[in-house]
Backbone as XML, in Angstrom:
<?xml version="1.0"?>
<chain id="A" units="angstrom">
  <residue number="1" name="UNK">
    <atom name="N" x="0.831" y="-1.182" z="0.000"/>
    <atom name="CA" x="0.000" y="0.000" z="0.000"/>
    <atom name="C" x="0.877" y="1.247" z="0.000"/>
  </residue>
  <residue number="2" name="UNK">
    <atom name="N" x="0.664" y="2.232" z="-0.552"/>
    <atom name="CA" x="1.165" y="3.252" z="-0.885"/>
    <atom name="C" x="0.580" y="4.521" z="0.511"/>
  </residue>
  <residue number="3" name="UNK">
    <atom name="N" x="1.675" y="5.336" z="0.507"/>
    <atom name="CA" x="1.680" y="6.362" z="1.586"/>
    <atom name="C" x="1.807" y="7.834" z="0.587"/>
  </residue>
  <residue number="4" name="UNK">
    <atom name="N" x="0.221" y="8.100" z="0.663"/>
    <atom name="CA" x="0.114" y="9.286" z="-0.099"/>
    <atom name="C" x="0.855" y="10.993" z="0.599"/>
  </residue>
  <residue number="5" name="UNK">
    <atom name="N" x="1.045" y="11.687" z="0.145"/>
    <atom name="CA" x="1.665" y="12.877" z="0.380"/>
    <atom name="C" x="1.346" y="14.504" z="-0.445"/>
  </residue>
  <residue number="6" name="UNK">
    <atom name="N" x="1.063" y="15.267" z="0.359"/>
    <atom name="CA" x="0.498" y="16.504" z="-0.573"/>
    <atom name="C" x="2.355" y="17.431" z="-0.965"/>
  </residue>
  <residue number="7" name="UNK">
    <atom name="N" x="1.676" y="18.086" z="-2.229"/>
    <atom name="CA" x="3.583" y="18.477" z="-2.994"/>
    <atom name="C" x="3.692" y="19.748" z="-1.584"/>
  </residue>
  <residue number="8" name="UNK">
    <atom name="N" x="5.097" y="19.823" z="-1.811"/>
    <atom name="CA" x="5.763" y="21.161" z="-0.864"/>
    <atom name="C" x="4.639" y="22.646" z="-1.328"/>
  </residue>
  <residue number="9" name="UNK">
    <atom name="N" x="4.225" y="23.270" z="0.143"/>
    <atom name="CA" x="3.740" y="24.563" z="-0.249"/>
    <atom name="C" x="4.661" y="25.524" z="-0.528"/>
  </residue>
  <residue number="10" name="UNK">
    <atom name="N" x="5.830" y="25.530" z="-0.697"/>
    <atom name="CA" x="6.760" y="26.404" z="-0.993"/>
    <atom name="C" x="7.067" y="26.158" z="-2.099"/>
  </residue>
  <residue number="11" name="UNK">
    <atom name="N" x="6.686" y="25.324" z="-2.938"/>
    <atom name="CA" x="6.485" y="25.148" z="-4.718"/>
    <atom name="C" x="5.567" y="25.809" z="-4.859"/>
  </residue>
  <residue number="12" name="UNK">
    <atom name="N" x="5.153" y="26.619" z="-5.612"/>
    <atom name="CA" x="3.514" y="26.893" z="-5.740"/>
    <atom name="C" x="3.413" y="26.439" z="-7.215"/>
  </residue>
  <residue number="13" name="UNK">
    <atom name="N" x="2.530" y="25.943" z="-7.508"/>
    <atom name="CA" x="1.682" y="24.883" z="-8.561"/>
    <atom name="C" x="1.055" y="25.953" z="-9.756"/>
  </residue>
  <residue number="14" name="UNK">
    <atom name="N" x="1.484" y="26.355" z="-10.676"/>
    <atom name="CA" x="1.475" y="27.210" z="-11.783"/>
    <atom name="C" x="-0.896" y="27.270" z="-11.724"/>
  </residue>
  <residue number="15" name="UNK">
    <atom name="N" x="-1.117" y="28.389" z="-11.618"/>
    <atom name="CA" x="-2.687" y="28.963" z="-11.611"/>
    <atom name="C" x="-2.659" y="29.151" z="-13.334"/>
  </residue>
  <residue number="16" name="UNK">
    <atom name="N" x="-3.914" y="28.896" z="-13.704"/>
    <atom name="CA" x="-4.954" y="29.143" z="-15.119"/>
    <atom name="C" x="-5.195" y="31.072" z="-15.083"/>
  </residue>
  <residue number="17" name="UNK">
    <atom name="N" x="-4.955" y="31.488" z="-15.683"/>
    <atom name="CA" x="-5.216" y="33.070" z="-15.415"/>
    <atom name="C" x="-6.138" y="33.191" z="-16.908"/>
  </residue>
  <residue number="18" name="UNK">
    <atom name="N" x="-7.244" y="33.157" z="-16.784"/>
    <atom name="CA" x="-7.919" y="33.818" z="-18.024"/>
    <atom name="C" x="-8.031" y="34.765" z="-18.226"/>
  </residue>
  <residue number="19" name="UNK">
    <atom name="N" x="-7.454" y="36.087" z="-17.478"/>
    <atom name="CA" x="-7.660" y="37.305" z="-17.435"/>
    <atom name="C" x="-7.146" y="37.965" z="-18.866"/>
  </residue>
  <residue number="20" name="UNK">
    <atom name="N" x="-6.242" y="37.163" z="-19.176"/>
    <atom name="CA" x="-5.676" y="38.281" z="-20.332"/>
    <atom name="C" x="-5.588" y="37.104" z="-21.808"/>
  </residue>
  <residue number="21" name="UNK">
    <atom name="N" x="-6.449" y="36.156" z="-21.138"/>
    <atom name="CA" x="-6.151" y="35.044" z="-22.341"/>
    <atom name="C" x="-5.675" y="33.874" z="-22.241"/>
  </residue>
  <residue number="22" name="UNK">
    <atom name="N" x="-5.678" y="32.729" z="-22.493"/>
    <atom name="CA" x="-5.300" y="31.921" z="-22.214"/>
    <atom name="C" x="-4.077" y="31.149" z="-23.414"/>
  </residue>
  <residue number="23" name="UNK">
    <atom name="N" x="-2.948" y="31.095" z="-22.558"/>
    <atom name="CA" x="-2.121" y="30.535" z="-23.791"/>
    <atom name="C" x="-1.620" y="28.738" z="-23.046"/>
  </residue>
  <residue number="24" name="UNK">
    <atom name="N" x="-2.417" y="27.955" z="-23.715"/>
    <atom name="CA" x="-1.940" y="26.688" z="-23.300"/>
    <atom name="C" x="-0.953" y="26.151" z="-23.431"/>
  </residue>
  <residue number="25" name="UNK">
    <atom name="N" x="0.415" y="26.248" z="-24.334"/>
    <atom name="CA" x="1.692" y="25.907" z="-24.739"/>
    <atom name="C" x="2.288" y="26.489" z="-23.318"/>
  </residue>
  <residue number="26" name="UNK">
    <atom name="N" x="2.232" y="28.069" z="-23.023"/>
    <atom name="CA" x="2.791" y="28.716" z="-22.184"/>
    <atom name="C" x="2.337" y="28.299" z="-20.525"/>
  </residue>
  <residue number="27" name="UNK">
    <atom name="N" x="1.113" y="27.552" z="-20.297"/>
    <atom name="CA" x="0.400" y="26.954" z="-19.037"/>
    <atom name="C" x="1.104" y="25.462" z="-18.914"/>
  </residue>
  <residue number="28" name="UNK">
    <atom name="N" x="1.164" y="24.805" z="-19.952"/>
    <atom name="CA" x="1.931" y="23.357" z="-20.044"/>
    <atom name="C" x="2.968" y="23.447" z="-20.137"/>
  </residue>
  <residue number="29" name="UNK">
    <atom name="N" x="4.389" y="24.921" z="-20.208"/>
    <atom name="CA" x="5.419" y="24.700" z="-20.056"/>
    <atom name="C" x="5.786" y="25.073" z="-18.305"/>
  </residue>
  <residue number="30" name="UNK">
    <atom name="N" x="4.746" y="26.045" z="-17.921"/>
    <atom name="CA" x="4.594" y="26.144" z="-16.630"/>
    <atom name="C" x="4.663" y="25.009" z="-15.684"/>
  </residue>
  <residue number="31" name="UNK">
    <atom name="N" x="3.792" y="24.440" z="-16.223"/>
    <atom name="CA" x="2.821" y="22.858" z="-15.167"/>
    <atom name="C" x="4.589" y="21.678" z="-15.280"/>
  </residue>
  <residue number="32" name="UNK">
    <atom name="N" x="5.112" y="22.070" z="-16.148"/>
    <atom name="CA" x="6.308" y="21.118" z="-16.608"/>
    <atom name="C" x="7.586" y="21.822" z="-15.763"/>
  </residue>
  <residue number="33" name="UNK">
    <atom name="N" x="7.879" y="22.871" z="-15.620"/>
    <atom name="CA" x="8.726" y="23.628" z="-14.759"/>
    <atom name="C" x="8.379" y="22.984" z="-12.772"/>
  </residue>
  <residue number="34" name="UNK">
    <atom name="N" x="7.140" y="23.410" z="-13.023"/>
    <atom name="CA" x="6.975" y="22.663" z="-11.678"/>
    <atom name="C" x="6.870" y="21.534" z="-11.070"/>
  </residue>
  <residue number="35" name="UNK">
    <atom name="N" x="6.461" y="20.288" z="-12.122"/>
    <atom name="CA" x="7.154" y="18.763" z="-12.245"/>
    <atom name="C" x="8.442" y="18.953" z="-11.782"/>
  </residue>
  <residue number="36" name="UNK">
    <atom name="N" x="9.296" y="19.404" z="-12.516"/>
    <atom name="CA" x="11.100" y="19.567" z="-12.010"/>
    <atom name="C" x="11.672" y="20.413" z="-11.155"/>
  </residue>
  <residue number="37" name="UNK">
    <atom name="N" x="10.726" y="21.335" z="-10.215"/>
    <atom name="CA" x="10.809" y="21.899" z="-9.211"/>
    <atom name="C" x="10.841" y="20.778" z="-8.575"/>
  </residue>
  <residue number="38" name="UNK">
    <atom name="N" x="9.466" y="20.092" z="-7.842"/>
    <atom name="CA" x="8.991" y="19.324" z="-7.344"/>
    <atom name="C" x="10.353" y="18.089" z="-7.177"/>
  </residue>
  <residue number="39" name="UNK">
    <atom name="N" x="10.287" y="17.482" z="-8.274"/>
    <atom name="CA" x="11.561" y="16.293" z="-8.251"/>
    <atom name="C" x="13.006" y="16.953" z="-8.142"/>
  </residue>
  <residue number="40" name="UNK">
    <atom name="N" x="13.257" y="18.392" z="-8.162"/>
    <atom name="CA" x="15.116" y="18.885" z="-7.805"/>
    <atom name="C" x="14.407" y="18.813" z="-6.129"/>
  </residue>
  <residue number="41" name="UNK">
    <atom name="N" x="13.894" y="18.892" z="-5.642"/>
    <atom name="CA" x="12.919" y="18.978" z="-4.146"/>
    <atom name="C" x="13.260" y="17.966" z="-3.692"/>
  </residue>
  <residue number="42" name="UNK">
    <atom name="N" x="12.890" y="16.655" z="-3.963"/>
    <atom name="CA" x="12.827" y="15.365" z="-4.020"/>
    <atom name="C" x="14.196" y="15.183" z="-3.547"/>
  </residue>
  <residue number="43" name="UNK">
    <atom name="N" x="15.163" y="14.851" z="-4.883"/>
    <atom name="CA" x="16.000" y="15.196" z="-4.704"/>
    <atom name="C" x="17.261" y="15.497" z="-3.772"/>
  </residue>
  <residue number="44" name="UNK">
    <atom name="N" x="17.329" y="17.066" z="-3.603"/>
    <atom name="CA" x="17.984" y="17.497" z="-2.667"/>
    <atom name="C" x="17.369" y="17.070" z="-1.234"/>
  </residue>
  <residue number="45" name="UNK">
    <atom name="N" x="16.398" y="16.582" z="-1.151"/>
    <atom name="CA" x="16.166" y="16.103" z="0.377"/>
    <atom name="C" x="16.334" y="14.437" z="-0.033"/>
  </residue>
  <residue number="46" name="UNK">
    <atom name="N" x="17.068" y="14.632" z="-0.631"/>
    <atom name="CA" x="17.288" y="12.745" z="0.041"/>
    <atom name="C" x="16.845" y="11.718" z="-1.092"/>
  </residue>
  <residue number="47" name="UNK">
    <atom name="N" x="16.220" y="11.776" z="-1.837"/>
    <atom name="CA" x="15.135" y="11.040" z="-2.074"/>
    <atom name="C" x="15.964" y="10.717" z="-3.467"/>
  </residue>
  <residue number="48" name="UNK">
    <atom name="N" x="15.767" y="9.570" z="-4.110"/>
    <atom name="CA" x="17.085" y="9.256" z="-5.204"/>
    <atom name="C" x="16.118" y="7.278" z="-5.341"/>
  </residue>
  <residue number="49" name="UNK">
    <atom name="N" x="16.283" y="6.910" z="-6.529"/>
    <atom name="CA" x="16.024" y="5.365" z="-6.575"/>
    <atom name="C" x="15.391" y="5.198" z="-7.924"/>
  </residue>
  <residue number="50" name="UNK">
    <atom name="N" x="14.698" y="4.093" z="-8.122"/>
    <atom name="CA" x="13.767" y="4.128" z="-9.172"/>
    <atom name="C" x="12.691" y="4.528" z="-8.995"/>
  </residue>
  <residue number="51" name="UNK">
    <atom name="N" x="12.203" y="5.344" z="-10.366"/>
    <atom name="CA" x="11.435" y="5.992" z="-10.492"/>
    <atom name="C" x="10.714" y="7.238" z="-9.721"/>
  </residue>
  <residue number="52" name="UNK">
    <atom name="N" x="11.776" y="7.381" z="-8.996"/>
    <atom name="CA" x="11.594" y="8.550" z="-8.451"/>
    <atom name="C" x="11.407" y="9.789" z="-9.393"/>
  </residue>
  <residue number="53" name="UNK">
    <atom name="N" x="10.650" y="10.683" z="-9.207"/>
    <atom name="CA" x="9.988" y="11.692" z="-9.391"/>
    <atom name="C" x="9.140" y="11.568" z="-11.074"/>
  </residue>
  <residue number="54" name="UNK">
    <atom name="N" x="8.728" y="10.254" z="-10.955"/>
    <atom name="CA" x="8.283" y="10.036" z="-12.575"/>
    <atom name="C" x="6.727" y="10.199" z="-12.084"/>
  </residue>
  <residue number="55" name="UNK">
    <atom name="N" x="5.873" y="10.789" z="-12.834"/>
    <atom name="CA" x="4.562" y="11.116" z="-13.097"/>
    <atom name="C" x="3.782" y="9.767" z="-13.238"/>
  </residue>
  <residue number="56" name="UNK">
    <atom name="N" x="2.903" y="9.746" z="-12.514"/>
    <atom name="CA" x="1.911" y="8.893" z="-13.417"/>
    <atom name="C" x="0.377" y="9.516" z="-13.336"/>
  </residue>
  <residue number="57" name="UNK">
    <atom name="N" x="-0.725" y="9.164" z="-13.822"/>
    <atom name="CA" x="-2.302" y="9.689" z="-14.334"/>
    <atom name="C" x="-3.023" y="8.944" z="-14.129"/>
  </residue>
  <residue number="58" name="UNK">
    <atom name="N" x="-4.023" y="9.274" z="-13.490"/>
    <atom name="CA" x="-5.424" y="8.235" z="-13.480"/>
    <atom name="C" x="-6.360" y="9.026" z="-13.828"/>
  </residue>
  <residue number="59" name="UNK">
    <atom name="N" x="-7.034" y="8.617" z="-14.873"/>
    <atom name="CA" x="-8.341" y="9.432" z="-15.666"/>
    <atom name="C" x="-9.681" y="9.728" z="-14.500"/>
  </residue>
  <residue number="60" name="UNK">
    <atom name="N" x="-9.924" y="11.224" z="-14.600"/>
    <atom name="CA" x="-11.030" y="11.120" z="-13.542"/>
    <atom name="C" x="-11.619" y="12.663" z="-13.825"/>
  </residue>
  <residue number="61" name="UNK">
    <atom name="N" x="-13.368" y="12.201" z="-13.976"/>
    <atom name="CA" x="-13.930" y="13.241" z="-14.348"/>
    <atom name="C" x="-13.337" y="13.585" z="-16.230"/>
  </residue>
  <residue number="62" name="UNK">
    <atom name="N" x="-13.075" y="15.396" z="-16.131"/>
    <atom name="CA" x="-13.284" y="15.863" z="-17.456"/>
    <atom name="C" x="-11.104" y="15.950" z="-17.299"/>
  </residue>
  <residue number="63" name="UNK">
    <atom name="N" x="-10.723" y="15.059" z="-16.080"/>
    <atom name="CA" x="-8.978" y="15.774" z="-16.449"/>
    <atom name="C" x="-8.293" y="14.256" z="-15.708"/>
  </residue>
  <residue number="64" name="UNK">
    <atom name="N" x="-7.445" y="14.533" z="-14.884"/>
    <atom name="CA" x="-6.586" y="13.241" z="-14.474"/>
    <atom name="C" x="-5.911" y="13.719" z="-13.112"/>
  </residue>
  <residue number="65" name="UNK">
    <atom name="N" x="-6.058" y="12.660" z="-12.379"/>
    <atom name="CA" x="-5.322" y="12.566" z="-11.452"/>
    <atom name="C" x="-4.031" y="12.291" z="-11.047"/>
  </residue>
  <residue number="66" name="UNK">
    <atom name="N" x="-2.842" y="13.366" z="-10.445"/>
    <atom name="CA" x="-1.742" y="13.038" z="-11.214"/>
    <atom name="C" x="-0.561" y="12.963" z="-9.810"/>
  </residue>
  <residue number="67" name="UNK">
    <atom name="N" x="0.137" y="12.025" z="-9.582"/>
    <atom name="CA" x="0.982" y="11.890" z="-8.504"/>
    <atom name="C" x="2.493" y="11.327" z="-8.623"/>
  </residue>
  <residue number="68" name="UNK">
    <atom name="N" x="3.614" y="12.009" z="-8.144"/>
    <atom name="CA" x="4.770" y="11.473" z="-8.283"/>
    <atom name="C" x="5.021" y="10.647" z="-7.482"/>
  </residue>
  <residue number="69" name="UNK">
    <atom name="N" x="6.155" y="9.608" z="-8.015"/>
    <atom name="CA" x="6.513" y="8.984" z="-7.193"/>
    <atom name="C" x="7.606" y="9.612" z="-6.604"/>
  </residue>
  <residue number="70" name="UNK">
    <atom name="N" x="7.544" y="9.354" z="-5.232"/>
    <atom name="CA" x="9.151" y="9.890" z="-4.275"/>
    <atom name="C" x="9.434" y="8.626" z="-4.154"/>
  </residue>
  <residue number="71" name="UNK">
    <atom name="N" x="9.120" y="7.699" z="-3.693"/>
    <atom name="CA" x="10.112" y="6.286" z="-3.404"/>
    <atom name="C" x="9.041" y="4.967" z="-3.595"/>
  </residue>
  <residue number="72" name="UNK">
    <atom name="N" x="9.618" y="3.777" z="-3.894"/>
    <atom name="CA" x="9.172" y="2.601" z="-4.392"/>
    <atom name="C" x="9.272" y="1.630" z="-3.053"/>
  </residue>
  <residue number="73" name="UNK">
    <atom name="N" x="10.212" y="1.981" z="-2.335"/>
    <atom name="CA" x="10.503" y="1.104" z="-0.991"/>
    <atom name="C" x="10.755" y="1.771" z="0.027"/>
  </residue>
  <residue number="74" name="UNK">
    <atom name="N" x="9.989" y="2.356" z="1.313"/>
    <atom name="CA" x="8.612" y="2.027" z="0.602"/>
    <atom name="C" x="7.995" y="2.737" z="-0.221"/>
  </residue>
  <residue number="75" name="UNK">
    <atom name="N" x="6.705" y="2.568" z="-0.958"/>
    <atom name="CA" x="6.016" y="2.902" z="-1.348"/>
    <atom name="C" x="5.285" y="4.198" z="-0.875"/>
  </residue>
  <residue number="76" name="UNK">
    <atom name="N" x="5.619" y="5.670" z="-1.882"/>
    <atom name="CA" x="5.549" y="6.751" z="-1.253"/>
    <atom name="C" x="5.222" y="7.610" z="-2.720"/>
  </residue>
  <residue number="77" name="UNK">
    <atom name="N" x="4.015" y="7.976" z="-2.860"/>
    <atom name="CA" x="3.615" y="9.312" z="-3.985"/>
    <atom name="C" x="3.297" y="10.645" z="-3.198"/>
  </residue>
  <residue number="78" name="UNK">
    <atom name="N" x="3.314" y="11.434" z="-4.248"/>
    <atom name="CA" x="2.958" y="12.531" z="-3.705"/>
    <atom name="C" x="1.874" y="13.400" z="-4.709"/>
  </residue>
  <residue number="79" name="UNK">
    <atom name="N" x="0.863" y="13.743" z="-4.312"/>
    <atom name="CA" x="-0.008" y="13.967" z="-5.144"/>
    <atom name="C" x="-0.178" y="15.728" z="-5.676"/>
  </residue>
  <residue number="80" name="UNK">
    <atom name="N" x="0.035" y="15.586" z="-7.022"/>
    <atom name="CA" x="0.641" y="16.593" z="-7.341"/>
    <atom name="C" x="-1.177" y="17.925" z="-8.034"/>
  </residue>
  <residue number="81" name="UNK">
    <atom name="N" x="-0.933" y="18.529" z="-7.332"/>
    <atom name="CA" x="-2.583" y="19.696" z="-7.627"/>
    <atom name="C" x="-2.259" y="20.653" z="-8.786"/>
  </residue>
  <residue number="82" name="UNK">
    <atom name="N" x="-2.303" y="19.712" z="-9.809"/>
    <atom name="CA" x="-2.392" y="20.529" z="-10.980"/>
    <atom name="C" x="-3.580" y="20.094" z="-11.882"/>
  </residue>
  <residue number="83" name="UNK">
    <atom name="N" x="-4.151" y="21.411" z="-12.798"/>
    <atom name="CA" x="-5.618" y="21.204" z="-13.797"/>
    <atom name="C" x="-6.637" y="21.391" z="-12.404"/>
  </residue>
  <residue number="84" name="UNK">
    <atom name="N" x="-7.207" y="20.941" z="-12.292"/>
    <atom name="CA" x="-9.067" y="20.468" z="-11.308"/>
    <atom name="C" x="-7.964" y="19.880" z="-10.204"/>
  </residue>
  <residue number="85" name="UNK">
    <atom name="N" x="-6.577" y="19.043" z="-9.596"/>
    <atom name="CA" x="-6.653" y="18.753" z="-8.526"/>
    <atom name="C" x="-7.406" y="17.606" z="-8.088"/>
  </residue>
  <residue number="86" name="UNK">
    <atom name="N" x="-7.775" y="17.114" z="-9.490"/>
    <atom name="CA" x="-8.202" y="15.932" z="-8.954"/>
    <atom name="C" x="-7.217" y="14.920" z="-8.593"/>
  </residue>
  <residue number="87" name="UNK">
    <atom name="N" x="-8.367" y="13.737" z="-7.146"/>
    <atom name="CA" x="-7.112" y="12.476" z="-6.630"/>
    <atom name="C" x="-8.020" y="11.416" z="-6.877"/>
  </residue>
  <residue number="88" name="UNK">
    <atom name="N" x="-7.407" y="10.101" z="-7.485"/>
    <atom name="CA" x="-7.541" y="8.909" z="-6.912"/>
    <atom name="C" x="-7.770" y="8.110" z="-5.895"/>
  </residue>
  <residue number="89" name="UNK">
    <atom name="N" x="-9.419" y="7.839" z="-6.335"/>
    <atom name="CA" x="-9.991" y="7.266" z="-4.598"/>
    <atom name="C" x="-9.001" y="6.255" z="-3.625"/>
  </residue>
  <residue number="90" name="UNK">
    <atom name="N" x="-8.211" y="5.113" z="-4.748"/>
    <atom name="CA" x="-7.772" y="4.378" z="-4.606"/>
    <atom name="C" x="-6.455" y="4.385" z="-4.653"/>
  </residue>
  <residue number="91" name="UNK">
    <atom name="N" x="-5.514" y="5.610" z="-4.453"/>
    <atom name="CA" x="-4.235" y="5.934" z="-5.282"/>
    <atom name="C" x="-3.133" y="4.708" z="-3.160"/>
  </residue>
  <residue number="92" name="UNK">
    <atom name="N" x="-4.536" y="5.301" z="-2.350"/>
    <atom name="CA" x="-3.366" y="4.917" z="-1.507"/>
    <atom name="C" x="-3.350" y="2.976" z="-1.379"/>
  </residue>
  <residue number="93" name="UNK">
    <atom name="N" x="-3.741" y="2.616" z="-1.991"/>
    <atom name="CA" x="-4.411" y="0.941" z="-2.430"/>
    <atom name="C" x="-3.460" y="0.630" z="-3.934"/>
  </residue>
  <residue number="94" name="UNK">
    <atom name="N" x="-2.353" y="1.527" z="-4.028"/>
    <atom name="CA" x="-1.522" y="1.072" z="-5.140"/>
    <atom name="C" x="-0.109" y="0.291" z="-4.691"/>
  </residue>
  <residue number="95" name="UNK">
    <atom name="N" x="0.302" y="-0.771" z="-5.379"/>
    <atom name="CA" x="1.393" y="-1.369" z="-4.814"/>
    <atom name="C" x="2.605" y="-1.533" z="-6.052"/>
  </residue>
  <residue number="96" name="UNK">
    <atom name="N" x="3.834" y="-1.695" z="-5.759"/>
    <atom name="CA" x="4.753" y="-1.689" z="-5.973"/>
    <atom name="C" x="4.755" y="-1.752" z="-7.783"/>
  </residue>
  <residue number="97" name="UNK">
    <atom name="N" x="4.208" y="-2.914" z="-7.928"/>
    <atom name="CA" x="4.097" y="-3.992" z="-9.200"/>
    <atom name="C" x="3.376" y="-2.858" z="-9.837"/>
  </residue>
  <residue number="98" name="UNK">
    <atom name="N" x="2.011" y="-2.212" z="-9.762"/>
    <atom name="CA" x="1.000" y="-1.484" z="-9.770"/>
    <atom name="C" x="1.537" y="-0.284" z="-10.786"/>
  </residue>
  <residue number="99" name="UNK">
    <atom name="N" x="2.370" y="0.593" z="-9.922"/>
    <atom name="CA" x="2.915" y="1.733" z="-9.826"/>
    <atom name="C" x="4.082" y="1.527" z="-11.432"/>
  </residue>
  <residue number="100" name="UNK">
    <atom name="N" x="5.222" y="0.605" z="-11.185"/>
    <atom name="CA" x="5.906" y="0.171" z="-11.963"/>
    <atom name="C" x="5.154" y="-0.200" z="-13.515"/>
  </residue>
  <residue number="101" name="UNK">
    <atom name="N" x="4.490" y="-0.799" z="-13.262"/>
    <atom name="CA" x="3.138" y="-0.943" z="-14.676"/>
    <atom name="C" x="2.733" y="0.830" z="-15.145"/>
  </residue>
  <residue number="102" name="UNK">
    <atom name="N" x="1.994" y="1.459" z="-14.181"/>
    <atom name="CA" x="1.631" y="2.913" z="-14.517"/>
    <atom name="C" x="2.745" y="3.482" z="-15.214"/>
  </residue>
  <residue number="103" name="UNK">
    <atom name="N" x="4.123" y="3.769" z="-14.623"/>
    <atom name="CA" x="5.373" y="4.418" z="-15.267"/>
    <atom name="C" x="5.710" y="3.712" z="-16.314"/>
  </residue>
  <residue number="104" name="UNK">
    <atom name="N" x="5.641" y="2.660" z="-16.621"/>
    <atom name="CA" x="5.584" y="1.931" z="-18.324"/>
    <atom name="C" x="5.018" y="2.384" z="-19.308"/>
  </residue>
  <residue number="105" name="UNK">
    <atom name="N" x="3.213" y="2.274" z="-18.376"/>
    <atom name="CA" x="2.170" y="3.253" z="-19.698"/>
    <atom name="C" x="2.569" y="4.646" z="-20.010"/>
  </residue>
  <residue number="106" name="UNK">
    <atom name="N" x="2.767" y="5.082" z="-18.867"/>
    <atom name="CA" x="2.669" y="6.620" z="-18.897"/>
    <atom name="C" x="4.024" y="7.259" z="-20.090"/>
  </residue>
  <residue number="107" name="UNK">
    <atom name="N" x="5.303" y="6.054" z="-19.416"/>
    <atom name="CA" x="6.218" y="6.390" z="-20.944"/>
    <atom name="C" x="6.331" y="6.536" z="-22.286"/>
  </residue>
  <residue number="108" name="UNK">
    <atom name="N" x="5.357" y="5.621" z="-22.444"/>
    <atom name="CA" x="4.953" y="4.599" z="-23.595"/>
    <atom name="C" x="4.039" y="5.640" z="-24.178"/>
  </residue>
  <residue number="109" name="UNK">
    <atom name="N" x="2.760" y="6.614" z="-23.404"/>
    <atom name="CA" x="2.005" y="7.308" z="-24.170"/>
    <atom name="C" x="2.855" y="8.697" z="-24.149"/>
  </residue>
  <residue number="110" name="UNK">
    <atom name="N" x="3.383" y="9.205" z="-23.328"/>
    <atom name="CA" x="4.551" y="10.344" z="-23.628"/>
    <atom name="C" x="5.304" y="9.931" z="-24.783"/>
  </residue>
  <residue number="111" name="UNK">
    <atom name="N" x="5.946" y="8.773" z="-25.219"/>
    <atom name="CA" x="6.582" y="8.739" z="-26.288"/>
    <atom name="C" x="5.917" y="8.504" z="-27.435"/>
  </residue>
  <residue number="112" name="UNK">
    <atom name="N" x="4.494" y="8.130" z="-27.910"/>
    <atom name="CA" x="3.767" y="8.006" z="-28.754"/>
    <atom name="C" x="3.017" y="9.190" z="-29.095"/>
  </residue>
  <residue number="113" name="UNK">
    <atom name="N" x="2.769" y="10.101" z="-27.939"/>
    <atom name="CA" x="2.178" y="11.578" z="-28.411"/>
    <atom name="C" x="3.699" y="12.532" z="-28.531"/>
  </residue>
  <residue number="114" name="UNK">
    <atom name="N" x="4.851" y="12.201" z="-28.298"/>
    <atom name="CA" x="5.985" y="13.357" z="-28.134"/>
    <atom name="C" x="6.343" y="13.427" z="-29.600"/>
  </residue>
  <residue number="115" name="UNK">
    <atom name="N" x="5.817" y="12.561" z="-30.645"/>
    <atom name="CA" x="5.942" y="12.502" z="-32.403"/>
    <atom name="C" x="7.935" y="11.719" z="-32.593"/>
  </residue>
  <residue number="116" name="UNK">
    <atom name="N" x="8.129" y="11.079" z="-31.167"/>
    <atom name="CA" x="9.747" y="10.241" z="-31.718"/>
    <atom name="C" x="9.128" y="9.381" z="-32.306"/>
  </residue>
</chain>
């Protein structure tokens, strides 16, 4: 079983500003800056192994639920509040094997939508 975790409040998690327009290239390079905030975080406190700070998604509602991994042994995500903030009812009911499967897909469709 997995030991869920909310990201550092001293990251702050890139906001939607429609005020002046919305540029989505420029919001998804944001949301991607703070992925690698998040994991240099990781990181410098210690945290180092497989699959550490790799993303994975669980479809929910109209967006996805989205949590890094910090460590595999044990078993430790951290649930990352970006888009809606949505979580996985079941994210803390994920195990080792589980998780390792998710970071496969999740590569696998990053490299099939990235056009290599």
């Amino acid at each position: 079983m997995a030991e869920i975790y909310s990201a550092p409040e001293e990251i702050k998690e890139p906001k939607i500003d429609f005020s002046g327009g919305f540029n989505r290239k420029e919001h998804l390079a944001k949301e991607a800056k703070y992925i690698d905030d998040i994991k240099a975080f990781l990181a410098k406190n210690g945290y180092k192994g497989k699959n550490m700070g790799k993303v994975i998604r669980f479809p929910v509602a109209d967006g996805y639920a989205q949590y890094m991994v910090i460590s595999m042994r044990p078993l430790m995500l951290m649930h990352l509040p970006l888009g809606d903030a949505w979580t996985f009812e079941y994210a803390h009911l994920l195990t080792e094997k589980e998780v390792n499967q998710k970071v496969k897909q999740q590569e696998a469709l990053d490299k099939l939508f990235s056009g290599e």
